[in-house]
GUBA-738997 format. One record per atom (N, C-alpha, C): x, y, z; residue number from 1; residue in three letters. Coordinates in Angstrom, 3 decimals, always signed. Example, Ala and Ser with C-alpha at 12.3 -4.5 7.8 and 13.67 -1.06 7.14 Angstrom:
GUBA-738997
<ropa><u>+13.190</u><v>-5.690</v><w>+7.800</w><i>1</i><aa>Ala</aa></ropa>
<ropa><u>+12.300</u><v>-4.500</v><w>+7.800</w><i>1</i><aa>Ala</aa></ropa>
<ropa><u>+13.200</u><v>-3.300</v><w>+7.800</w><i>1</i><aa>Ala</aa></ropa>
<ropa><u>+12.850</u><v>-2.250</v><w>+7.080</w><i>2</i><aa>Ser</aa></ropa>
<ropa><u>+13.670</u><v>-1.060</v><w>+7.140</w><i>2</i><aa>Ser</aa></ropa>
<ropa><u>+12.900</u><v>+0.030</v><w>+7.870</w><i>2</i><aa>Ser</aa></ropa>
***
This chain:
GUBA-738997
<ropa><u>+2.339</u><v>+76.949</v><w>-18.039</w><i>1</i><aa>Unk</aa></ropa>
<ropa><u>+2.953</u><v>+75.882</v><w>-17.271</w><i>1</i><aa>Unk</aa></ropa>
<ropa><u>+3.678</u><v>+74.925</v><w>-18.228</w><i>1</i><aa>Unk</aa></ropa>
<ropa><u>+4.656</u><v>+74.557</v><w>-17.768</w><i>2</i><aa>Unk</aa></ropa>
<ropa><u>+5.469</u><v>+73.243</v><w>-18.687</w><i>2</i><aa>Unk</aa></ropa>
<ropa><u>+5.761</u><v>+72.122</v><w>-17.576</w><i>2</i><aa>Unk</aa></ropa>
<ropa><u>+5.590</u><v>+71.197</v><w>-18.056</w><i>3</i><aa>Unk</aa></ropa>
<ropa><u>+6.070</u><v>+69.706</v><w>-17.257</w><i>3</i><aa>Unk</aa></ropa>
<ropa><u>+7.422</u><v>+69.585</v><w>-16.958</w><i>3</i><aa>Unk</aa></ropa>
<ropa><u>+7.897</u><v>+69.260</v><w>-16.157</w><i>4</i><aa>Unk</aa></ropa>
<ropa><u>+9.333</u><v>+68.895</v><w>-16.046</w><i>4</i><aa>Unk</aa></ropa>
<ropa><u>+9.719</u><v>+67.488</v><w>-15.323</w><i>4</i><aa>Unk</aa></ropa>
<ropa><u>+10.710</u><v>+67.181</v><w>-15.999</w><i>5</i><aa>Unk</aa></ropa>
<ropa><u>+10.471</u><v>+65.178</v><w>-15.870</w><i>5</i><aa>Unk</aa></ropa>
<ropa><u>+12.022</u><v>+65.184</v><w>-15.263</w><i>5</i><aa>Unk</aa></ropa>
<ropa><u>+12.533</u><v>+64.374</v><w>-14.623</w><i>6</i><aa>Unk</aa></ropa>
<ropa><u>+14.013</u><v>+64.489</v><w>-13.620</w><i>6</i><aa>Unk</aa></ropa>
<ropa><u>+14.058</u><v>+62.864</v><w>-13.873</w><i>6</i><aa>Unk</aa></ropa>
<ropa><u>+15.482</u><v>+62.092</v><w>-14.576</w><i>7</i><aa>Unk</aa></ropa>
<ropa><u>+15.639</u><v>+60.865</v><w>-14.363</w><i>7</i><aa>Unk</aa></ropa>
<ropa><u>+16.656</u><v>+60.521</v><w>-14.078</w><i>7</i><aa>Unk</aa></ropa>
<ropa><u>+17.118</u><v>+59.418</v><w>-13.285</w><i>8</i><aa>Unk</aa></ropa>
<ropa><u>+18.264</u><v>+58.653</v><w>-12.577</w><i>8</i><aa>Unk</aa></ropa>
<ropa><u>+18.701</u><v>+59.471</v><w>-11.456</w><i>8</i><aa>Unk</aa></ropa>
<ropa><u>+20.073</u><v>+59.992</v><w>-11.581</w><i>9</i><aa>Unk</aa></ropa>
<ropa><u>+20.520</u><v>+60.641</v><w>-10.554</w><i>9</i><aa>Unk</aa></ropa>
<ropa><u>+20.030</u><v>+62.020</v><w>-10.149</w><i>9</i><aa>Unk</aa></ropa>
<ropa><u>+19.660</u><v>+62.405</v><w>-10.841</w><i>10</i><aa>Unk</aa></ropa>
<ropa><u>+19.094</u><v>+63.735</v><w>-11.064</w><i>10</i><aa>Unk</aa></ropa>
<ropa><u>+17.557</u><v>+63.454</v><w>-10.395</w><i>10</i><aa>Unk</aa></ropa>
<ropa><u>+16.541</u><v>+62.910</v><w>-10.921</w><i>11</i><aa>Unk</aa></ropa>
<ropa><u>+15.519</u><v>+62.297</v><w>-9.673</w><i>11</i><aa>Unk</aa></ropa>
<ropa><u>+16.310</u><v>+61.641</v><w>-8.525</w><i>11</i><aa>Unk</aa></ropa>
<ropa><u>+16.887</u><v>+61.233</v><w>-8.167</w><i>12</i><aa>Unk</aa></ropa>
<ropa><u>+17.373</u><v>+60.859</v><w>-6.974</w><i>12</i><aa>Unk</aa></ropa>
<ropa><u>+17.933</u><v>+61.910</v><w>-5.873</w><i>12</i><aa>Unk</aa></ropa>
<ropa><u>+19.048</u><v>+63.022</v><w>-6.600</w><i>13</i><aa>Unk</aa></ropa>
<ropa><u>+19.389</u><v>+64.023</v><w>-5.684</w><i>13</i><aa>Unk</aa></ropa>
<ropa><u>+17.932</u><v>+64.927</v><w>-5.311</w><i>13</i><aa>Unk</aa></ropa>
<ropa><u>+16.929</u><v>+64.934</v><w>-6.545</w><i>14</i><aa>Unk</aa></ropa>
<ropa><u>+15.812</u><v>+66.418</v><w>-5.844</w><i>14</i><aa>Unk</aa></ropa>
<ropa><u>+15.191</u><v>+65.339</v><w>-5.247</w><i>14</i><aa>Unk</aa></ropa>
<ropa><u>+15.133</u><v>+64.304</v><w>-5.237</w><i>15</i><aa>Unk</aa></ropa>
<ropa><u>+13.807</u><v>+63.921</v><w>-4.599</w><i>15</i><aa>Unk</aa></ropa>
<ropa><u>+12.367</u><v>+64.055</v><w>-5.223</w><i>15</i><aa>Unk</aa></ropa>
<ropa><u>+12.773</u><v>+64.479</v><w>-6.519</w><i>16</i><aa>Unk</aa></ropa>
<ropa><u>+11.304</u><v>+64.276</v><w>-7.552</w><i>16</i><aa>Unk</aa></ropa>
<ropa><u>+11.471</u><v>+64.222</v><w>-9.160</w><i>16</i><aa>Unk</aa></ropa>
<ropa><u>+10.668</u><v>+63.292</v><w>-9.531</w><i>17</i><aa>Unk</aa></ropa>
<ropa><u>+10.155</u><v>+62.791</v><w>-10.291</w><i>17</i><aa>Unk</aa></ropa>
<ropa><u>+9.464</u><v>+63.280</v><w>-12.008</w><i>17</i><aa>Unk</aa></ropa>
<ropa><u>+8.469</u><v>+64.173</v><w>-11.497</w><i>18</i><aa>Unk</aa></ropa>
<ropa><u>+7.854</u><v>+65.099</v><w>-12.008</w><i>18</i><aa>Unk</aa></ropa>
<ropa><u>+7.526</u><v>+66.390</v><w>-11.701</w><i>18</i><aa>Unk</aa></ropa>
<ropa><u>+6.808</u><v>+67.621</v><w>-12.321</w><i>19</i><aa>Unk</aa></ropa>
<ropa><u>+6.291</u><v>+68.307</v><w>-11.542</w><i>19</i><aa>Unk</aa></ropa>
<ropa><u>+5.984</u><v>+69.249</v><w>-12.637</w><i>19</i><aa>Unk</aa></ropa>
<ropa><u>+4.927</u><v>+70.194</v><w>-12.480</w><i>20</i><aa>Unk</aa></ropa>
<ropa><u>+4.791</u><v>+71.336</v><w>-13.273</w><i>20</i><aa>Unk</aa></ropa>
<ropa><u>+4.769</u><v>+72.502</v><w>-12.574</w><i>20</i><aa>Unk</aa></ropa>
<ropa><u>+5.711</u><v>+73.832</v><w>-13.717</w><i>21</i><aa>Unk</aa></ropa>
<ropa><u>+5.973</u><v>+74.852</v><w>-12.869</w><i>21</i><aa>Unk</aa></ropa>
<ropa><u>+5.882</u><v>+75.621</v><w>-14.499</w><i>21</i><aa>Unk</aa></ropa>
<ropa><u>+5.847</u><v>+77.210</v><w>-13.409</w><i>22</i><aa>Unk</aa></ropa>
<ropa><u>+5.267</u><v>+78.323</v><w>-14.354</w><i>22</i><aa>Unk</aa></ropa>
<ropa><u>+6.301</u><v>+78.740</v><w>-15.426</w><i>22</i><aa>Unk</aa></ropa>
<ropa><u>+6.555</u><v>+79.115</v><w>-16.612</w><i>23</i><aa>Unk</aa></ropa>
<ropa><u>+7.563</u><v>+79.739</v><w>-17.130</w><i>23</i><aa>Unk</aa></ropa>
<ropa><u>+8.154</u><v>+81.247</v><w>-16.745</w><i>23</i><aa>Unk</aa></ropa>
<ropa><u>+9.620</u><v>+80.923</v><w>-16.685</w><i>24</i><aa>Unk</aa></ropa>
<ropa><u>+9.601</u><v>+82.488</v><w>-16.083</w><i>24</i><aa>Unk</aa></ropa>
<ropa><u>+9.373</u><v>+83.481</v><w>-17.170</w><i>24</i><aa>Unk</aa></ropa>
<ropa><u>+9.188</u><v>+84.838</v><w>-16.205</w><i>25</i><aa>Unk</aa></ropa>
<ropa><u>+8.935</u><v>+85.761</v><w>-16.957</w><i>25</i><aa>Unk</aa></ropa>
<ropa><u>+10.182</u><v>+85.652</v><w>-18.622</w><i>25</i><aa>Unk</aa></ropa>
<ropa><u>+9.218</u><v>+86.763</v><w>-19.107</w><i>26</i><aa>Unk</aa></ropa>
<ropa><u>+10.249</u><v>+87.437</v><w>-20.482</w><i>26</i><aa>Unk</aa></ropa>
<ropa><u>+9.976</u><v>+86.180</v><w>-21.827</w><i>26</i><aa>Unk</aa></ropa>
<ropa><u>+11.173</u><v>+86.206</v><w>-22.525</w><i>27</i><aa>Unk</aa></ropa>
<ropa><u>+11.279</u><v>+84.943</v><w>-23.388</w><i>27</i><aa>Unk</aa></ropa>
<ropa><u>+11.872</u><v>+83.544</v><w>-22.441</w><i>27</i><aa>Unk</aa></ropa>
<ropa><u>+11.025</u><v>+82.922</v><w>-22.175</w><i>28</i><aa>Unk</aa></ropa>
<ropa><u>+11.877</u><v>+81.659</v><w>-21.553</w><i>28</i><aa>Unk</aa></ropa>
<ropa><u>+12.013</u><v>+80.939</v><w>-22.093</w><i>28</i><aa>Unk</aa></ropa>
<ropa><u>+13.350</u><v>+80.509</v><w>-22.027</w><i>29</i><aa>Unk</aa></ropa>
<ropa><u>+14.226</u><v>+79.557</v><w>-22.706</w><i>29</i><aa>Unk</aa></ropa>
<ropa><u>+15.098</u><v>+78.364</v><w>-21.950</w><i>29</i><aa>Unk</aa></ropa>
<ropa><u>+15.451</u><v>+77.213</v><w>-22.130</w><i>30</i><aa>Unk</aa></ropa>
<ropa><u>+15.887</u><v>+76.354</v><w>-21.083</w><i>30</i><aa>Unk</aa></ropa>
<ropa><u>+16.283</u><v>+76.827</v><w>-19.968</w><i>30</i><aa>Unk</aa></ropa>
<ropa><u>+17.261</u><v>+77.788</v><w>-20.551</w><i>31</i><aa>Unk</aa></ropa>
<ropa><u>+18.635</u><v>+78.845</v><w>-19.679</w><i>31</i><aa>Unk</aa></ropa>
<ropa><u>+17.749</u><v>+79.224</v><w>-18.687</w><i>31</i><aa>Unk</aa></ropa>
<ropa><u>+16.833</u><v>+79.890</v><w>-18.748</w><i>32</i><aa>Unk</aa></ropa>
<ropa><u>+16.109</u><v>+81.009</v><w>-17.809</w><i>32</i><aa>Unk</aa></ropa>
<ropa><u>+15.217</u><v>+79.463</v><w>-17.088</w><i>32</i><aa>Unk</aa></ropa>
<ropa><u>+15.060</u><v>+79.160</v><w>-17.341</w><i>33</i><aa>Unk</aa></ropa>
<ropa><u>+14.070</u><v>+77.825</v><w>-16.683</w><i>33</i><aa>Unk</aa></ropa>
<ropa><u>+15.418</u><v>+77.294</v><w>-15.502</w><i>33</i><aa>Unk</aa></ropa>
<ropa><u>+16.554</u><v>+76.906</v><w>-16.396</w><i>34</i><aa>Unk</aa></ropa>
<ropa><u>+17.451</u><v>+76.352</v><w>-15.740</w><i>34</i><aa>Unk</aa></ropa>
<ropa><u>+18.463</u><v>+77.140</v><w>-14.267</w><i>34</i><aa>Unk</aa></ropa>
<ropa><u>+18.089</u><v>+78.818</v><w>-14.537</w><i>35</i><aa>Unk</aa></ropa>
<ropa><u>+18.051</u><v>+79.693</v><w>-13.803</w><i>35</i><aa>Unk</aa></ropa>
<ropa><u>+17.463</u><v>+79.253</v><w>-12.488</w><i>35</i><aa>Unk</aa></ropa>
<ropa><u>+16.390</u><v>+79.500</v><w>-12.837</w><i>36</i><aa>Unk</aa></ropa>
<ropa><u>+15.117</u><v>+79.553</v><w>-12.022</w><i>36</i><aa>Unk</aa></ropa>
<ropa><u>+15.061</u><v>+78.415</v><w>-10.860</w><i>36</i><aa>Unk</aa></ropa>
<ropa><u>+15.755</u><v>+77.160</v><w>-11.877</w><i>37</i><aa>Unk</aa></ropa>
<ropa><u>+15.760</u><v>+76.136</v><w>-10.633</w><i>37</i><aa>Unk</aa></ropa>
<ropa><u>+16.443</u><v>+76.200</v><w>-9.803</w><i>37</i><aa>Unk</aa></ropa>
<ropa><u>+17.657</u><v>+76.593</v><w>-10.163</w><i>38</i><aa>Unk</aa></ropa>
<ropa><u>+18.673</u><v>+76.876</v><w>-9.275</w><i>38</i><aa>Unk</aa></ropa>
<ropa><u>+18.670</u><v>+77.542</v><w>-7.935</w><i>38</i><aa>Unk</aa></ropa>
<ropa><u>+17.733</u><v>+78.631</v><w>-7.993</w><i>39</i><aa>Unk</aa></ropa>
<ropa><u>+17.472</u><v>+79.671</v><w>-7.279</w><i>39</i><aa>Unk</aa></ropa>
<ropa><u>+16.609</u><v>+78.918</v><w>-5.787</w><i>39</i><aa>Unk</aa></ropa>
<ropa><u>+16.097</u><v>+77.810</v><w>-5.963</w><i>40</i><aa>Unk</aa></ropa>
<ropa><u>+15.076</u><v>+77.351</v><w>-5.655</w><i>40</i><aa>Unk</aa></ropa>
<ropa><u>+15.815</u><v>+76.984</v><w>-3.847</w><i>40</i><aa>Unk</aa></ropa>
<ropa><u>+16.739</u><v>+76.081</v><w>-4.088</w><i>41</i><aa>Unk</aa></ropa>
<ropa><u>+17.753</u><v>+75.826</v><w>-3.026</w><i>41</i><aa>Unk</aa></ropa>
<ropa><u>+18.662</u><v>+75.229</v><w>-3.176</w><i>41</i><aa>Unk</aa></ropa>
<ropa><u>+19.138</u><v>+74.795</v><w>-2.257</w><i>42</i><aa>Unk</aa></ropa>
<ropa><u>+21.197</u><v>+74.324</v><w>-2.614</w><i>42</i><aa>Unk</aa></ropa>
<ropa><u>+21.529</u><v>+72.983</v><w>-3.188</w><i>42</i><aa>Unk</aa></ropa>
<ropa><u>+20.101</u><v>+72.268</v><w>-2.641</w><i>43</i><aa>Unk</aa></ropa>
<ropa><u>+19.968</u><v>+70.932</v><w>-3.695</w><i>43</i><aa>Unk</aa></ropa>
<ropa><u>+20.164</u><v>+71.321</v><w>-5.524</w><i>43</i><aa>Unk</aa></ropa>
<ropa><u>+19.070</u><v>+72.091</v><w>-5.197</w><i>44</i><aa>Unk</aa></ropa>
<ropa><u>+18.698</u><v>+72.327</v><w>-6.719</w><i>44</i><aa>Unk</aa></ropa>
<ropa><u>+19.774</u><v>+72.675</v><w>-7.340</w><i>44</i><aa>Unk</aa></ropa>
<ropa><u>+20.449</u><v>+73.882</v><w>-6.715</w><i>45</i><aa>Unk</aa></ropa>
<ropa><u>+21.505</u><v>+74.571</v><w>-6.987</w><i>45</i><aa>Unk</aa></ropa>
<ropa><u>+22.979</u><v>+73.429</v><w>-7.289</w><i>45</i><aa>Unk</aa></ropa>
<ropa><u>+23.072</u><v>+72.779</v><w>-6.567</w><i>46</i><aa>Unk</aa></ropa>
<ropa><u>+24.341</u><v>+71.671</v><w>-7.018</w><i>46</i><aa>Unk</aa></ropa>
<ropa><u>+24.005</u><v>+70.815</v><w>-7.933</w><i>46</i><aa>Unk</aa></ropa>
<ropa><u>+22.477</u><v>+70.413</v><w>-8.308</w><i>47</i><aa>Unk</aa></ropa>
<ropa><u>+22.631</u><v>+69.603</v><w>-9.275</w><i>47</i><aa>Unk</aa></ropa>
<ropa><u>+22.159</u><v>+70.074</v><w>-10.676</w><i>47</i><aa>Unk</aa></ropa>
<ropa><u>+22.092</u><v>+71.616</v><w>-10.582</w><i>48</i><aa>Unk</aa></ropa>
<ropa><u>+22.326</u><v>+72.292</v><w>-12.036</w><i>48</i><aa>Unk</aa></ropa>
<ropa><u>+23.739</u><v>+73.186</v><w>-12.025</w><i>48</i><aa>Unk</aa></ropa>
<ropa><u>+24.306</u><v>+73.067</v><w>-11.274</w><i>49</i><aa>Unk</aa></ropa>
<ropa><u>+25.693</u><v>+73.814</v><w>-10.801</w><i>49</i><aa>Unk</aa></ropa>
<ropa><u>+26.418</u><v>+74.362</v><w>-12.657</w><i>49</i><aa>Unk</aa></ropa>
<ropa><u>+26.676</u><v>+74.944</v><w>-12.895</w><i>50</i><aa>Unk</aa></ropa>
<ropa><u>+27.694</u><v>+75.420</v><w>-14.582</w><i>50</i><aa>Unk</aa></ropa>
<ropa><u>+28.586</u><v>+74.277</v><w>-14.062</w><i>50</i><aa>Unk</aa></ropa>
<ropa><u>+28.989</u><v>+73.806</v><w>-15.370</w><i>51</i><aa>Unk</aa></ropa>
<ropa><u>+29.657</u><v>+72.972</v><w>-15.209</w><i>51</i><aa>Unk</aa></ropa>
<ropa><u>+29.461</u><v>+71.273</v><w>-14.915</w><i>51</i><aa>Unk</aa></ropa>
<ropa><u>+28.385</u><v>+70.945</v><w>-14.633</w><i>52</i><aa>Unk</aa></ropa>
<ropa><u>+27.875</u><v>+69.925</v><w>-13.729</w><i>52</i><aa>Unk</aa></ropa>
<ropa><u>+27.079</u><v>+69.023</v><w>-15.115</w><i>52</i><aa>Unk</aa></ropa>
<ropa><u>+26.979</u><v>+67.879</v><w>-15.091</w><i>53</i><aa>Unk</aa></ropa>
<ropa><u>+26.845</u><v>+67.169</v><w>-16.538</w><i>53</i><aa>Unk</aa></ropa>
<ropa><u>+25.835</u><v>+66.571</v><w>-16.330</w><i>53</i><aa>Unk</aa></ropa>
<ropa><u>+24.943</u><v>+67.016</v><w>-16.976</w><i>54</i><aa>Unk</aa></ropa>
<ropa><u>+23.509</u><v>+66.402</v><w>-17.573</w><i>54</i><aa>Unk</aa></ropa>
<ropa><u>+23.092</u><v>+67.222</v><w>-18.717</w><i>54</i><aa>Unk</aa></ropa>
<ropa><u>+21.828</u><v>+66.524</v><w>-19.225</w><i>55</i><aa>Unk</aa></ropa>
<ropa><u>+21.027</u><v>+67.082</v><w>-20.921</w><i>55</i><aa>Unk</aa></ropa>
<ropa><u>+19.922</u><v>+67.211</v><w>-20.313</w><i>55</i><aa>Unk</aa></ropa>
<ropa><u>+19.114</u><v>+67.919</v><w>-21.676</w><i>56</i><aa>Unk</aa></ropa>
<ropa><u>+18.011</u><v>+68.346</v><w>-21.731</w><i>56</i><aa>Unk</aa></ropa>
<ropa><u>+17.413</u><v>+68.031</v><w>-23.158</w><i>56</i><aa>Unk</aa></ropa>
<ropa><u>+16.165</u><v>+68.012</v><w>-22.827</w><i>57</i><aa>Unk</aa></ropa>
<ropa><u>+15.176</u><v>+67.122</v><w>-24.257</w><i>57</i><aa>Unk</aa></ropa>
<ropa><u>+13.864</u><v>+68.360</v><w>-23.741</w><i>57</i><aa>Unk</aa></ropa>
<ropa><u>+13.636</u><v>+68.810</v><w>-24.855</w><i>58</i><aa>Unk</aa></ropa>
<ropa><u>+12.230</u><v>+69.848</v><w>-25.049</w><i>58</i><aa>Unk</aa></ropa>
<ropa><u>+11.358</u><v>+68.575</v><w>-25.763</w><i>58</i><aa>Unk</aa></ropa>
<ropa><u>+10.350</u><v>+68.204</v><w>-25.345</w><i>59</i><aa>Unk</aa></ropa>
<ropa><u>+9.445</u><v>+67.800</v><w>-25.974</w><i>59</i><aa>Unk</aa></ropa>
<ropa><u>+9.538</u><v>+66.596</v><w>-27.067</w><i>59</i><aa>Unk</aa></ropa>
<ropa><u>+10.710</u><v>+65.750</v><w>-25.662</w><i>60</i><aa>Unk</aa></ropa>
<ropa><u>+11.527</u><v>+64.594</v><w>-26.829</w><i>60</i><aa>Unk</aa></ropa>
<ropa><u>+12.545</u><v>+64.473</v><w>-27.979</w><i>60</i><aa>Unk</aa></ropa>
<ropa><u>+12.724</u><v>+66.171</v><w>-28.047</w><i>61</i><aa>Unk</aa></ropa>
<ropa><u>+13.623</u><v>+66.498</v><w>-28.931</w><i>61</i><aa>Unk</aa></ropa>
<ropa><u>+15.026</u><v>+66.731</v><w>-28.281</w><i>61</i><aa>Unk</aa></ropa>
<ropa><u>+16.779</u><v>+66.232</v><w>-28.709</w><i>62</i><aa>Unk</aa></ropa>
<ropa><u>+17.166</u><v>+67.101</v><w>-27.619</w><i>62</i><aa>Unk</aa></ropa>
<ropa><u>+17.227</u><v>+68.539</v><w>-27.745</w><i>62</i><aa>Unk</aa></ropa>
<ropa><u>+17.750</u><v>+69.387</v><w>-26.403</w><i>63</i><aa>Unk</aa></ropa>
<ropa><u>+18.044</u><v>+71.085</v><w>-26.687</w><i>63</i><aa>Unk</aa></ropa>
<ropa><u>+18.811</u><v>+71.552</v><w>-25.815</w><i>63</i><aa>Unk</aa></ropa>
<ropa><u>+18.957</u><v>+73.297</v><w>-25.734</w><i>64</i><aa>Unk</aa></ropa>
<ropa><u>+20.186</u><v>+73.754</v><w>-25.058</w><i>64</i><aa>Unk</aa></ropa>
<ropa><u>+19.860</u><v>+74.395</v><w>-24.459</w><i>64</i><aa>Unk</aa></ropa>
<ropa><u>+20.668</u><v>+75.260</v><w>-23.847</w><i>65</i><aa>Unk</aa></ropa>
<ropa><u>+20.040</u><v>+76.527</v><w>-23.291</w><i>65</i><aa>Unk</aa></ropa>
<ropa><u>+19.531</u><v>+77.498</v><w>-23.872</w><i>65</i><aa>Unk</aa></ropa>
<ropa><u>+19.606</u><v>+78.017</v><w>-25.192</w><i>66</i><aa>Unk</aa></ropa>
<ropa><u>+19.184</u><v>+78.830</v><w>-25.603</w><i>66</i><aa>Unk</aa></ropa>
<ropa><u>+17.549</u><v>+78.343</v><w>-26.584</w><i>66</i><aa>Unk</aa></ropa>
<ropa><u>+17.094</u><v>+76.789</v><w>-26.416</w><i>67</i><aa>Unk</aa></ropa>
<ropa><u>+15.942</u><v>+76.594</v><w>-26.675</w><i>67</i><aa>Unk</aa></ropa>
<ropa><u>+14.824</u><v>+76.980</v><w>-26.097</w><i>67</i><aa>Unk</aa></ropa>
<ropa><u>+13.850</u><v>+77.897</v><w>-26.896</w><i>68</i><aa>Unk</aa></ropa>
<ropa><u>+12.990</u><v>+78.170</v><w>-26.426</w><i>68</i><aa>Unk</aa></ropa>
<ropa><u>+11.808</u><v>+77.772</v><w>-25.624</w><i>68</i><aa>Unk</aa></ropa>
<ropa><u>+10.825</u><v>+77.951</v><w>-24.493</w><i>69</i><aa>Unk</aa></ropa>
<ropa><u>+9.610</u><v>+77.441</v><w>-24.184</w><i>69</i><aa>Unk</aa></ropa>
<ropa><u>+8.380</u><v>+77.713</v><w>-24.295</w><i>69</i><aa>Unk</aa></ropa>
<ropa><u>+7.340</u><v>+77.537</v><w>-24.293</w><i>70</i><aa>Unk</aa></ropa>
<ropa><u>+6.176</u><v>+77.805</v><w>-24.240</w><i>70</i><aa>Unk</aa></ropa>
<ropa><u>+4.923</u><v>+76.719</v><w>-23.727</w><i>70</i><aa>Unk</aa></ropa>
<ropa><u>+4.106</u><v>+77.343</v><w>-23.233</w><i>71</i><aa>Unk</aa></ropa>
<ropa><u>+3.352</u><v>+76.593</v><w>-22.473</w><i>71</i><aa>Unk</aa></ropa>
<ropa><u>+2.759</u><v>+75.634</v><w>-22.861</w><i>71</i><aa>Unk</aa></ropa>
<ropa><u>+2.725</u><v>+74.300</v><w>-22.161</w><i>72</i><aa>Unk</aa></ropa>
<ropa><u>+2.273</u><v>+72.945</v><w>-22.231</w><i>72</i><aa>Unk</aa></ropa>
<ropa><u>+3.189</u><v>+72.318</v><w>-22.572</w><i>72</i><aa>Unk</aa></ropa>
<ropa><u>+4.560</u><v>+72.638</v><w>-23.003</w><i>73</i><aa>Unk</aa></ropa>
<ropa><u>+5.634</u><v>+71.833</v><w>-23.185</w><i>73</i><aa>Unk</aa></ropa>
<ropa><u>+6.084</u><v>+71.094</v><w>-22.007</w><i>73</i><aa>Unk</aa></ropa>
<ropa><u>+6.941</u><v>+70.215</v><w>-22.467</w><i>74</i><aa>Unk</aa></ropa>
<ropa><u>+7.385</u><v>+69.046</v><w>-21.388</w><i>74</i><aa>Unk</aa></ropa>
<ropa><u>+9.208</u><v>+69.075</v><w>-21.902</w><i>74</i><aa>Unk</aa></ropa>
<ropa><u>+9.637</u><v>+69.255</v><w>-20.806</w><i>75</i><aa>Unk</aa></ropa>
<ropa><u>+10.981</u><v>+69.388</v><w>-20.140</w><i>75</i><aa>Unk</aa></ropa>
<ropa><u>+11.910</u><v>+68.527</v><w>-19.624</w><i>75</i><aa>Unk</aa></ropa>
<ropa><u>+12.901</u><v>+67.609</v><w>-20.180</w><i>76</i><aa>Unk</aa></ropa>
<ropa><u>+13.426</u><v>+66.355</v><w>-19.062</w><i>76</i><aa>Unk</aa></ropa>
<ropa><u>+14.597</u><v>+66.640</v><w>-19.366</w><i>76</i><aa>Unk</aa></ropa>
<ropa><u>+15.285</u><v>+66.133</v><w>-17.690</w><i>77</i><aa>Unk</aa></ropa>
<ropa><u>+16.544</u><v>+66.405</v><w>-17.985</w><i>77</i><aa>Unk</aa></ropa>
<ropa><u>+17.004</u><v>+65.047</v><w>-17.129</w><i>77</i><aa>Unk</aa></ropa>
<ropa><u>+17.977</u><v>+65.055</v><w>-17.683</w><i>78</i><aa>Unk</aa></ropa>
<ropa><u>+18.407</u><v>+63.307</v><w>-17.138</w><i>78</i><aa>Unk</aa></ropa>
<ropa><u>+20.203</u><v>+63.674</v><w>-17.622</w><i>78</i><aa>Unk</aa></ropa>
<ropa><u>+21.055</u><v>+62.311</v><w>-16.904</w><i>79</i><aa>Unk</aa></ropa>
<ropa><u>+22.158</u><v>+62.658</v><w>-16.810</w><i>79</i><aa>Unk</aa></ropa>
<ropa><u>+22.724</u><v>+62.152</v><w>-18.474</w><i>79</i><aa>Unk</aa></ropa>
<ropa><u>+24.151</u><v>+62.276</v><w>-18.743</w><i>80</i><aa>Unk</aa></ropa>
<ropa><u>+24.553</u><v>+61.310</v><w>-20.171</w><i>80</i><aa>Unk</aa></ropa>
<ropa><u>+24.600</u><v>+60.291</v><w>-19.867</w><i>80</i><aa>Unk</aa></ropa>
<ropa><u>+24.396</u><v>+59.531</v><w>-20.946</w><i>81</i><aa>Unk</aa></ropa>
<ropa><u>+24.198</u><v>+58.271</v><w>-20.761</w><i>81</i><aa>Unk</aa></ropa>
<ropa><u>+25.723</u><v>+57.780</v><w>-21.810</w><i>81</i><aa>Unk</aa></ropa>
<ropa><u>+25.916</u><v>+56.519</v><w>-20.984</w><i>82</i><aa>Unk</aa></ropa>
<ropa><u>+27.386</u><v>+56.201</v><w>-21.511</w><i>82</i><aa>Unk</aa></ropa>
<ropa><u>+26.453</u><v>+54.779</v><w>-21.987</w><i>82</i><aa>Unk</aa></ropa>
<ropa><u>+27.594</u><v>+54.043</v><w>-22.722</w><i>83</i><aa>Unk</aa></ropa>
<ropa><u>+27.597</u><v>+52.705</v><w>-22.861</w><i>83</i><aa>Unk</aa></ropa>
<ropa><u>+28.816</u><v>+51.842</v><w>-23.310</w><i>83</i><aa>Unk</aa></ropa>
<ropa><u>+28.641</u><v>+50.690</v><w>-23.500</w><i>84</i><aa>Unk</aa></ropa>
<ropa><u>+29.662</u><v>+49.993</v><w>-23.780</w><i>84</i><aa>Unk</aa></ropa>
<ropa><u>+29.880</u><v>+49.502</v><w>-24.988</w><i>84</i><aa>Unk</aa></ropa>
***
């Protein structure tokens, strides 16, 4: 299982917060995680859409799609953050 943490708009479109879910099969890696959500439904699906702009942080670190997972890790993805 890995944690997965959703902030600003991105918690706002799913409607959650937190949550823990299984790694998918094989080597899972953001990509295949980021797969997986997608699949889930059309929410999910538009707000990981290719193309569609937000990051990802493995374990406070940032990462990509091709970063690896393993269990008990923690997952957040939140949108870019701009400033002035």
């Amino acid at each position: 299982m890995v944690t997965l943490l959703y902030f600003a708009s991105l918690r706002e479109r799913l409607d959650c917060a937190r949550e823990q879910v299984a790694l998918p099969a094989g080597a899972p890696t953001v990509g295949t995680l980021v797969e997986a959500l997608r699949a889930r439904d059309g929410r999910w699906s538009e707000a990981f859409a290719p193309g569609r702009d937000w990051r990802v942080a493995v374990n406070q670190q940032m990462a990509g799609a091709a970063t690896p997972l393993k269990p008990g890790d923690e997952v957040a993805f939140f949108p870019p953050v701009t400033g002035g």
